[in-house]
N, C-alpha and C positions, 0 to 999 in steps of 0.2 A: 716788656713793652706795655705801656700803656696809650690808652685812647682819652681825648677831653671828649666832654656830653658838648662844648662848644664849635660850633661848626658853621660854614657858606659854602654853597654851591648852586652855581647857575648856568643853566647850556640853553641854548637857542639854533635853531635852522629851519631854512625859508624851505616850504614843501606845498607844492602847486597853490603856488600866489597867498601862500600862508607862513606869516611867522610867527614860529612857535616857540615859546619862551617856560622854560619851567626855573623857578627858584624855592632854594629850600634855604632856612635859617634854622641853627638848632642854641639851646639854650640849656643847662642842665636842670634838673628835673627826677624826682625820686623812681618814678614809671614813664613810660612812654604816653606823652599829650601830643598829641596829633591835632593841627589844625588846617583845615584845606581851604583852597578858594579857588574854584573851578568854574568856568565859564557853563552857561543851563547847558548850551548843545550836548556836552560832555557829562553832564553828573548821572548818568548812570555806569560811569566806569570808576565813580568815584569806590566804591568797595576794592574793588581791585588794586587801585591805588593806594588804598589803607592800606593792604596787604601786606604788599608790595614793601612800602616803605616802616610798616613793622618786622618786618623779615630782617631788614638791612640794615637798620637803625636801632636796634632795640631799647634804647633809652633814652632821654632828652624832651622838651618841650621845643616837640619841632612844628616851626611856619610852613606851609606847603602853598604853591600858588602857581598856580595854572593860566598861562593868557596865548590867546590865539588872535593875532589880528590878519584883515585881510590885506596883501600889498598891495591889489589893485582893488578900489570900493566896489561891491556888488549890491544891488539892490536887494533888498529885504523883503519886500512887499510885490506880489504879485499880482495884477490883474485879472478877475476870475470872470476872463470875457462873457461866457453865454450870462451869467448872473447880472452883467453890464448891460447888455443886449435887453434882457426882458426886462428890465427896470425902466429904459430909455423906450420901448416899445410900448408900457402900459402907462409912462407919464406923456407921450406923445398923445395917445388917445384921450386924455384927460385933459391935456393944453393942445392941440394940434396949431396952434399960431403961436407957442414960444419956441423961443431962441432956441438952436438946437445947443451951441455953445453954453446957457446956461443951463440947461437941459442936463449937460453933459457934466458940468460941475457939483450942482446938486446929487447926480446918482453918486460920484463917489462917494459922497456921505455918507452914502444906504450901506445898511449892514451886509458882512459877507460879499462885497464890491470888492475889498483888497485884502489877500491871505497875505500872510506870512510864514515863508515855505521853513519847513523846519528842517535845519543841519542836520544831516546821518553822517555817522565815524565808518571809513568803509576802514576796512580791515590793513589796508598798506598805511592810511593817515594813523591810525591806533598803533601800529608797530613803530613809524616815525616817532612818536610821541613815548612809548616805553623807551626807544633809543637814548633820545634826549633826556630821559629821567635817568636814564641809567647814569648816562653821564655828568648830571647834576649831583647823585650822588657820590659818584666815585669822589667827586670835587669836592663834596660836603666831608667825605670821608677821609679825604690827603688832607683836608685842614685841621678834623681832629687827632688825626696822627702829627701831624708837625707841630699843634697845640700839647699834645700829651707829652712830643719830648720835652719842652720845656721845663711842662709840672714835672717829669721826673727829675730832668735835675734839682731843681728846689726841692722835689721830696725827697732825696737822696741826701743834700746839703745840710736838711733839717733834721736826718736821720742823725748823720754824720755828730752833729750838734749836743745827738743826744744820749750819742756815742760815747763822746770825749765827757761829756758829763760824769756818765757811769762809770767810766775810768779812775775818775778823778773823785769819784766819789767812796770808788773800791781801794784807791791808795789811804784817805782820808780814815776810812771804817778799821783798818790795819789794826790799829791800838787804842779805839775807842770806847770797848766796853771797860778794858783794862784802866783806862784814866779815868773811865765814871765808875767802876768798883775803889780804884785809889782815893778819888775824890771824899765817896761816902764814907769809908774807912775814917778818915782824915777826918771830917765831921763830926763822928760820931766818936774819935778822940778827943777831940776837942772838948764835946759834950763833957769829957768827964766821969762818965756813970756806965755802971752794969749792966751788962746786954748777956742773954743767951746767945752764946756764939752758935750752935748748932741751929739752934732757931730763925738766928740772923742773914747766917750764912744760906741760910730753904730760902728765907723771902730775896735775897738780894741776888741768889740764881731766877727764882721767876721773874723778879722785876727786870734784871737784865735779857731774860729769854724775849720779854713783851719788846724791848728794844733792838734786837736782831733780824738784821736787812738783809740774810743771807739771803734765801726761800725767795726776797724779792728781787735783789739782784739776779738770779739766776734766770728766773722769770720771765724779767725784764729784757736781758740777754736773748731769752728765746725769742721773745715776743719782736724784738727789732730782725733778726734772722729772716723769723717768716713774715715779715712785711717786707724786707729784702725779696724773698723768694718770688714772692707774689708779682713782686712790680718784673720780675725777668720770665714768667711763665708768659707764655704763648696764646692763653686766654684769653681775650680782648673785654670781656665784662668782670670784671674786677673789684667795679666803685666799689660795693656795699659790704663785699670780703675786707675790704681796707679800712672800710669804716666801722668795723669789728674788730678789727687787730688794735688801730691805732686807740678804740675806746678801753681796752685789756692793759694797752702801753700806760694810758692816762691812770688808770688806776694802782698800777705800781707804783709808778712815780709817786702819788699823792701819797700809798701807805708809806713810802720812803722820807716822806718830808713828815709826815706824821709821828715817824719813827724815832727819828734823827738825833732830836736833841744835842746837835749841833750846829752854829752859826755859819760854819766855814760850807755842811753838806747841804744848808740850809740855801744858800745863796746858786749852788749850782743846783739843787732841785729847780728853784725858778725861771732860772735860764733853760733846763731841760723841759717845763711848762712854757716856757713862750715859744720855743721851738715845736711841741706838741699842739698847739695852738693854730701857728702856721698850717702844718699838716692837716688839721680835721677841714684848715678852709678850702687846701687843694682837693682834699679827698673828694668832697663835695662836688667838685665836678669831676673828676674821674669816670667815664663809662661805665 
């Protein structure tokens, strides 16, 4: 089972004349990027919320956003009557024949005339609001399980790809060193002229040992196994073990094609690179 680092989730519910909305986007991402956007009332839960959501999320470049509105509007701004009172008290003395009406507009101006009462999180709105998160990620979490089965079948398909390569590269390899020992033979008949057979016969076992795909076939075989295994463990952080196998994968192949010295293994090494290709882009987001 695999997880994608790509992910949505968003839950909302109305709680004493407040709707509360949390939304998470996630995006893949080497480490965890955390980005918030929380309303002032709230940022000092904002820690906990990091938390929170590195606990749950451990990888991705994830959006986090926070919004509270009120269903019914409430005023913001308080009147700080006695502060009202002695302002209007000490400019009556000062004008006692003006308007009280203007009197009265003027003081609002005066500093400290209107507070603005500051929001406190009492403890049942804070657990409301964990609620809702919870739930935004559970949501953010079914997407990248339902994302990740995808990538598995494509990484499975790409596997498969590079599967049937190896096969078909192990029936080709059959009698290959035998037709490039026959070959040089054959050459070096032609040529004519006296050769040290003992001598010959040393360099043309090394030359052919340096062409031998065993050691990487074999390799190779492992190497696709435990990326098999990997994608059915129970583990859900995975990415970057993948992204390690499938670089081991890439290297076989390449000594295989560098090996080869021939056209026919030469053409399915290719196709076993573009399907490796494929793979490193899905690994990439993989959890």
């Amino acid at each position: 089972m695999i997880l994608s680092m790509t992910g949505y989730g968003k839950a909302e519910h109305n709680f004493r004349n407040k709707n509360i909305s949390i939304e998470l986007r996630a995006l893949n991402s080497k480490n965890l990027d955390l980005k918030t956007r929380i309303p002032a009332a709230y940022r000092e839960k904002e820690m906990e919320i990091r938390k929170l959501l590195s606990h749950k999320l451990k990888r991705g470049k994830v959006d986090f956003n926070l919004t509270v509105e009120d269903v019914i509007e409430q005023p913001k701004n308080k009147i700080n009557t006695p502060v009202l009172l002695a302002y209007l008290k000490q400019l009556k003395e000062l004008q006692p024949a003006a308007d009280d009406t203007q009197l009265l507009v003027a003081t609002l101006r005066l500093p400290d005339v209107l507070q603005t009462e500051k929001e406190n999180i009492d403890e049942a709105e804070w657990q409301q609001i964990l609620e809702i998160l919870d739930t935004a990620v559970d949501r953010l979490m079914q997407y990248r399980f339902d994302e990740g089965q995808s990538l598995e079948l494509d990484l499975k398909k790409q596997l498969n790809t590079i599967h049937d390569g190896l096969k078909e590269i192990s029936q080709l390899d059959k009698n290959r060193l035998t037709r490039m020992k026959n070959r040089l033979n054959d050459a070096l008949e032609q040529l004519k002229i006296e050769v040290d057979t003992n001598r010959f016969e040393q360099e043309l076992i090394y030359y052919l040992e340096k062409l031998d795909i065993n050691e990487e076939k074999v390799r190779l075989t492992n190497h696709l196994d435990y990326f098999l295994q990997e994608l059915a463990d129970n583990n859900i952080l995975k990415g970057k073990k993948l992204g390690f196998i499938t670089q081991e994968i890439g290297r076989e192949i390449n000594t295989i094609g560098s090996k080869a010295n021939d056209s026919r293994i030469q053409r399915e090494v290719v196709k076993m690179k573009d399907a490796l290709e494929k793979i490193k882009e899905q690994v990439l987001n993989v959890l």
